[in-house]
C-alpha positions, 0 to 999 in steps of 0.5 A: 914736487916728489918724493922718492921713498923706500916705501916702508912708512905710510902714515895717515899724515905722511899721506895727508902732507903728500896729497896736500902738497899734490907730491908724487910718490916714487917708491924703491922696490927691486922685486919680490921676495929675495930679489930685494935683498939690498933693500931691507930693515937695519935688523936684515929683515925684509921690507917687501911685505910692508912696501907692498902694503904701502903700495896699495895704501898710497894707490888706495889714497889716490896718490899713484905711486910709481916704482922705481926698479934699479935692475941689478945682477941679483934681481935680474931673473925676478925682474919678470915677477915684479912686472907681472905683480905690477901690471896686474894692479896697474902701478906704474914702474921705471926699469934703471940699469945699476950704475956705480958713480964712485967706480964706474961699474955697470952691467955692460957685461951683461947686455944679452942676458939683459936683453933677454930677461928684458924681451920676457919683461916686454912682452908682458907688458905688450899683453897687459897693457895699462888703461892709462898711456903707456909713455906715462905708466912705464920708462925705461931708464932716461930714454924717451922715444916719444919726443927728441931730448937733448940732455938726459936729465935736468942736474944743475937746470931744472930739478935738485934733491932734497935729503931728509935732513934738508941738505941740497944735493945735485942729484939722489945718487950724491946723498950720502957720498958727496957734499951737498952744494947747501941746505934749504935753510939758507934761503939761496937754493937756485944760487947754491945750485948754479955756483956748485962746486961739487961737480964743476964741469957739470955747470956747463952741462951741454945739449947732446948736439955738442958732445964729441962721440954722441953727436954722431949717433942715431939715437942720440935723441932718444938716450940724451947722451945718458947718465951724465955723472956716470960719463964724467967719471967714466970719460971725465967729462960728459961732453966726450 
């Protein structure tokens, strides 16, 4: 079980329930300062000061908070701020490029500055090296290079998401945009999830091995054919 938070409420019961419960903590943060703008209190005010202290709280507790970067156009040049901050305290991070699942917009344009502000990332990395395994501290989207994986994610298999007010959605992107497929008062969690029609062609969702264009890739084994909400909209399948 995890939970993936805002960071910004870190009670001691909140931290009691997740410790009992043994639930890992992800925690949303862009970066630092002005570079989490999108990410801030209903008065506009900041949120980073308090998630910052949260971090430490949650790590204090022994509850390992992992951070969760969604790498966008306005923190792109912060990114290296934040991976420093990160690595100096040994909290584990994830990078995600911003995807749009309503209109399909991405930062494809903007794959060499990227790729750039990426190398700096990288090479901070390489020269703070956590104590912990490099492959459990830090992920890069849904890549995965140390074993081969043939679907990128476990939407309709393995995994579902839980909003606050209990509803079941397919996957956190869908909160608050789509229906969910029930709630977890029904008592029918795994059936909700197996008869959705939210998203019907993802009830086939196949191994990689299969789609059309991907199959056909070096490294197919690595990306698992990606986001597969993004490549329906985009392709209207993600079997394309």
């Amino acid at each position: 079980v995890g939970v993936v938070t805002n960071g910004t409420l870190a009670s001691n019961k909140i931290i009691a329930l997740l410790r009992e419960h043994k639930a890992m903590v992800s925690v949303s943060l862009d970066g630092l300062g002005r570079f989490n703008q999108a990410r801030h209190f209903p008065s506009g005010r900041s949120s980073v000061g308090r998630v910052l202290t949260n971090l430490s709280k949650f790590k204090e507790e022994g509850l390992d908070p992992f951070v969760l970067i969604t790498i966008t156009a306005d923190n792109l040049t912060g990114l290296p701020e934040i991976t420093f901050y990160l690595l100096e305290r040994e909290i584990g991070f994830r990078y995600s490029l911003y995807r749009d699942l309503e209109t399909g917009e991405s930062l494809g344009n903007r794959v060499a500055e990227i790729a750039d502000v990426l190398d700096v990332c990288y090479g901070l990395i390489s020269e703070n090296l956590p104590s912990t395994a490099l492959r459990l501290y830090h992920r890069f989207s849904d890549v995965c290079i140390t074993r081969p994986i043939r679907r990128s994610c476990g939407i309709t298999r393995n995994s579902v998401r839980i909003s606050h007010d209990g509803g079941v959605y397919l996957c956190q992107t869908d909160i608050g945009r789509r229906s969910p497929v029930g709630h977890i008062r029904d008592g029918h969690l795994l059936a909700d999830v197996r008869d959705q029609q939210v998203s019907p062609s993802l009830a086939t969702y196949p191994s990689i091995d299969t789609y059309n264009t991907c199959s056909k890739c070096y490294w197919r084994y690595q990306c698992g054919g990606g986001c597969p909400l993004l490549t329906t909209l985009c392709e209207g399948s993600c079997n394309y």
